[in-house]
ZAMARGU-4260 file (C-alpha; in steps of 0.2 Angstrom, whole numbers, plus 5000, padded with zeros to 4 digits):
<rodrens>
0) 5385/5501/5586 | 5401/5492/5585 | 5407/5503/5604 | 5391/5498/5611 | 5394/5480/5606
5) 5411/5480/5615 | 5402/5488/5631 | 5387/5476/5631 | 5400/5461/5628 | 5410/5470/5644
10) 5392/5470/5654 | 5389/5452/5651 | 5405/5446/5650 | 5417/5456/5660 | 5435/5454/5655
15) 5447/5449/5648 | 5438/5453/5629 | 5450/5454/5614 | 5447/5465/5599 | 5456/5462/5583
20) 5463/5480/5582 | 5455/5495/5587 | 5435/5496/5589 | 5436/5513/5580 | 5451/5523/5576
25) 5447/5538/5591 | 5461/5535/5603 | 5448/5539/5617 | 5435/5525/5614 | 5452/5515/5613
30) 5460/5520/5631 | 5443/5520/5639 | 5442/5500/5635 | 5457/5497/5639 | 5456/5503/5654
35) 5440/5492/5658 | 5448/5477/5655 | 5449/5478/5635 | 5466/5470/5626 | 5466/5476/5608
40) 5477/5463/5595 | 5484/5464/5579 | 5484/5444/5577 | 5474/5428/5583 | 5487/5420/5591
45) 5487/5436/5605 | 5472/5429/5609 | 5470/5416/5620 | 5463/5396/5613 | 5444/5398/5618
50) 5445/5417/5623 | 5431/5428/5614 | 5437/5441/5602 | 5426/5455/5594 | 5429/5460/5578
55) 5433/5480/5575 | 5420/5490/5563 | 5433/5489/5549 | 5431/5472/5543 | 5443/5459/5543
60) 5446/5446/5530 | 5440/5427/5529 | 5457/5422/5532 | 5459/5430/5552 | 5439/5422/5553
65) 5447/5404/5548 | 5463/5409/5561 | 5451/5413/5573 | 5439/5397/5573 | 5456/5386/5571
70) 5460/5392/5590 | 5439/5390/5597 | 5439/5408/5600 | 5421/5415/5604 | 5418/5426/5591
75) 5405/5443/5591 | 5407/5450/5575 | 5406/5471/5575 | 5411/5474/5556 | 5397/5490/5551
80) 5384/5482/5541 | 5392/5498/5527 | 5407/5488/5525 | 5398/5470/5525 | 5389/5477/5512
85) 5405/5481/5500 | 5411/5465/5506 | 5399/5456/5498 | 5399/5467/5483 | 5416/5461/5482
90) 5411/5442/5482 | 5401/5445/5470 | 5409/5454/5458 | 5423/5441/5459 | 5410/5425/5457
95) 5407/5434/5438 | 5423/5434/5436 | 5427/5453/5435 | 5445/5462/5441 | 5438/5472/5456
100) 5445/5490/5458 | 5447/5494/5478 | 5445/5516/5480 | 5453/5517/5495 | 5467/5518/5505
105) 5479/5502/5506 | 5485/5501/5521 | 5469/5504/5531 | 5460/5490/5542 | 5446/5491/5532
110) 5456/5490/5514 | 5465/5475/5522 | 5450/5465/5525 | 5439/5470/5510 | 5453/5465/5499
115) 5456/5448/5509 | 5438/5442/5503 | 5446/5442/5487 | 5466/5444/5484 | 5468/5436/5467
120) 5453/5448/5460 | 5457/5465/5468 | 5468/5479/5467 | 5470/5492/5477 | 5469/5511/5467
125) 5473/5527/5478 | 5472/5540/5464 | 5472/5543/5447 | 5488/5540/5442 | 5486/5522/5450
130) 5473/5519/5438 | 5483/5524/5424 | 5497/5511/5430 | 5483/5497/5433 | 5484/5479/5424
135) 5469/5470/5422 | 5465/5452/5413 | 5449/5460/5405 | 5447/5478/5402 | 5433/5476/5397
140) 5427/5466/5413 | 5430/5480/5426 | 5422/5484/5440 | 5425/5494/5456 | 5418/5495/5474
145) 5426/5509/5488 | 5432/5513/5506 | 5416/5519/5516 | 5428/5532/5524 | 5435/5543/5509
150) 5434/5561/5505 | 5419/5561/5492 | 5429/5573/5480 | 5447/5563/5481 | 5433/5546/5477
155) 5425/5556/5462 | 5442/5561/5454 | 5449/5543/5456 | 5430/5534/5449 | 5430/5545/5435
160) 5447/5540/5430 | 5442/5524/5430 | 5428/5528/5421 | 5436/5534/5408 | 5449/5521/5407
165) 5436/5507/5408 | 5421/5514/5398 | 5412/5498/5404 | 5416/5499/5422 | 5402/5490/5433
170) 5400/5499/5451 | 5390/5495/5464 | 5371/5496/5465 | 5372/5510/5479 | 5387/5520/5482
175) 5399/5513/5496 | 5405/5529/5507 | 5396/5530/5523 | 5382/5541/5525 | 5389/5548/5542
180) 5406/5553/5531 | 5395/5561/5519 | 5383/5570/5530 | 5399/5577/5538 | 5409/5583/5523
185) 5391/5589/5515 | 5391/5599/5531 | 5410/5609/5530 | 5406/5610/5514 | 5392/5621/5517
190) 5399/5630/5532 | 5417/5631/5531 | 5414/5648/5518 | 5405/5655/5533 | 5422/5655/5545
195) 5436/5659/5549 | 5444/5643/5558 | 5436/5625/5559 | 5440/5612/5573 | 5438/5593/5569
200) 5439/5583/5586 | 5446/5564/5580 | 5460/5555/5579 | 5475/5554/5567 | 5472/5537/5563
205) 5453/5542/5559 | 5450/5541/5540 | 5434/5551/5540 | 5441/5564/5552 | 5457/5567/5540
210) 5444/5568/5527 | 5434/5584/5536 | 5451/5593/5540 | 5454/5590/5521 | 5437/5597/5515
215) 5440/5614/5526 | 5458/5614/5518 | 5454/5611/5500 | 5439/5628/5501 | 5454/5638/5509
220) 5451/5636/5528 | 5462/5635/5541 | 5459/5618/5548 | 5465/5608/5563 | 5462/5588/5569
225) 5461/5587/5588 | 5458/5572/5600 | 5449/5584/5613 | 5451/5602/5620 | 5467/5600/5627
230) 5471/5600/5607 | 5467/5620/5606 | 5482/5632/5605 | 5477/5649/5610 | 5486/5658/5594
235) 5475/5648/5582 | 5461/5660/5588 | 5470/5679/5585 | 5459/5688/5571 | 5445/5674/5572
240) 5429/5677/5574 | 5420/5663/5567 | 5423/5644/5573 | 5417/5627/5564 | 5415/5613/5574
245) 5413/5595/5569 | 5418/5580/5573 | 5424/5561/5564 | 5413/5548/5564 | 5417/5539/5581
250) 5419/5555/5592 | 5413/5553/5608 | 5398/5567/5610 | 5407/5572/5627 | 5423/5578/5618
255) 5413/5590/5607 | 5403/5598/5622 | 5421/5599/5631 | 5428/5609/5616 | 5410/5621/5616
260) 5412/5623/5637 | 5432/5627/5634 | 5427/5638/5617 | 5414/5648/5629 | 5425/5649/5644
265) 5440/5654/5636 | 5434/5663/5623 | 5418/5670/5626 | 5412/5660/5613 | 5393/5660/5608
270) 5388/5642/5604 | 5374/5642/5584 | 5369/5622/5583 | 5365/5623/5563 | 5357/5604/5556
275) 5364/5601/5540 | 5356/5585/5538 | 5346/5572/5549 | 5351/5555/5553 | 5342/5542/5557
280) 5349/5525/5553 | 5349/5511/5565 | 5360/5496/5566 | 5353/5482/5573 | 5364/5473/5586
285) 5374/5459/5578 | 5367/5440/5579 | 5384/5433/5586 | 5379/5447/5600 | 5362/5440/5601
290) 5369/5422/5601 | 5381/5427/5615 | 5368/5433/5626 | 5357/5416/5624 | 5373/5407/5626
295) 5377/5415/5643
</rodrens>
């Protein structure tokens, strides 16, 4: 949703389009806008006063959105209705007055703006031990919310400490972790016992793609990330003879069929689709998308 935003606002538009940090963290999405015309910032003053700037899947906090109406930018907002939803779980939590527990990963865009909707209320925790270390006002006012990207097992290990450090924690009504993260590590789950090696086509900076390369790692599989095709090192394939292919979340589907062409060229390889789940969620476009059109 949030690419197709930045092509439709491209189509009606034409440049220059600001985005406040990368789209989606695949560095191929990312160079094929910039290349039309795309500028991707790290702060509303790149942009210019009155400019349109389109806000990346991740999130951002209420703070860059007052920054950004403060210079008249032209707003079209592309945060994944996933992380709106934690957001707001998030306000909530902090209107009934509880200490919030962020699962996730501090540095990343979408911890930075999750934990800007409320900073006095929320505290980052990557593992166990940080919940161990964690000072609350109310233990026994506790509740947490988590990253949509995590490794599902990494997120269990850290909710049950918290669990059973706060006996009374509140969670959310409906788990936070995207079902497209899910599907995926549900899916090299399942496979990975099968093979010998398994591929992962993202990008370093892709949460949910380190995740994947994780899973395969953490059931005893050799396990590479690559960007694409050009990623594959002919060594990696002596005494293999099974290959898992997957993908992060905001692959492009053109990189997967260039690593099944080079895999069956190269190789000789012998493509087996196998369905491990079926998704069929739709994200409606955005109002401010909408909005735009009317407007123009």
């Amino acid at each position: 949703m949030a690419i197709d935003v930045v092509d439709q606002v491209l189509k009606m538009k034409g440049p220059p389009v600001f985005v406040f940090h990368e789209i989606v963290h695949n560095r191929h999405v990312v160079e094929g806008f910039r290349g039309r015309g795309v500028t991707f910032v790290d702060s509303m003053a790149e942009v210019p006063e009155g400019g349109l700037v389109i806000y990346s899947a991740h999130g951002i906090s209420p703070k860059v959105r007052q920054e950004a109406r403060g210079r008249e930018l032209v707003e079209v907002d592309a945060t994944c209705p996933l992380v709106t939803k934690v957001h707001l779980e998030v306000l909530r939590f902090a209107k009934e007055g509880y200490s919030i527990l962020f699962v996730g990963h501090a540095n990343h865009d979408e911890a930075v703006g999750t934990v800007g909707e409320a900073p006095d209320s929320i505290i980052v925790v990557e593992s166990p031990e940080d919940v161990e270390r964690v000072q609350v006002r109310d233990p026994s006012k506790v509740a947490y919310v988590t990253q949509t990207t995590l490794s599902i097992a990494d997120a269990m290990r850290v909710i049950t400490a918290i669990k059973k450090r706060f006996p009374n924690i509140k969670g959310p009504p409906k788990e936070d972790i995207c079902y497209a993260t899910t599907n995926r590590q549900a899916a090299v789950t399942a496979l990975a016992p099968e093979v010998d090696l398994v591929l992962v086509i993202g990008s370093t900076n892709s949460s949910n793609s380190q995740r994947l390369v994780e899973t395969a790692r953490a059931l005893g599989k050799v396990a590479y990330l690559i960007d694409d095709q050009s990623g594959l090192r002919p060594e990696w394939f002596d005494g293999v003879e099974l290959v898992l292919v997957t993908a992060g979340a905001s692959a492009p589907e053109h990189l997967v069929d260039g690593l099944l062409d080079r895999l069956k060229k190269d190789f000789n390889g012998e493509v087996e689709t196998r369905d491990v789940a079926r998704e069929d969620v739709f994200f409606e476009p955005p109002r401010s998308l909408k909005k735009l059109a009317v407007v123009g």
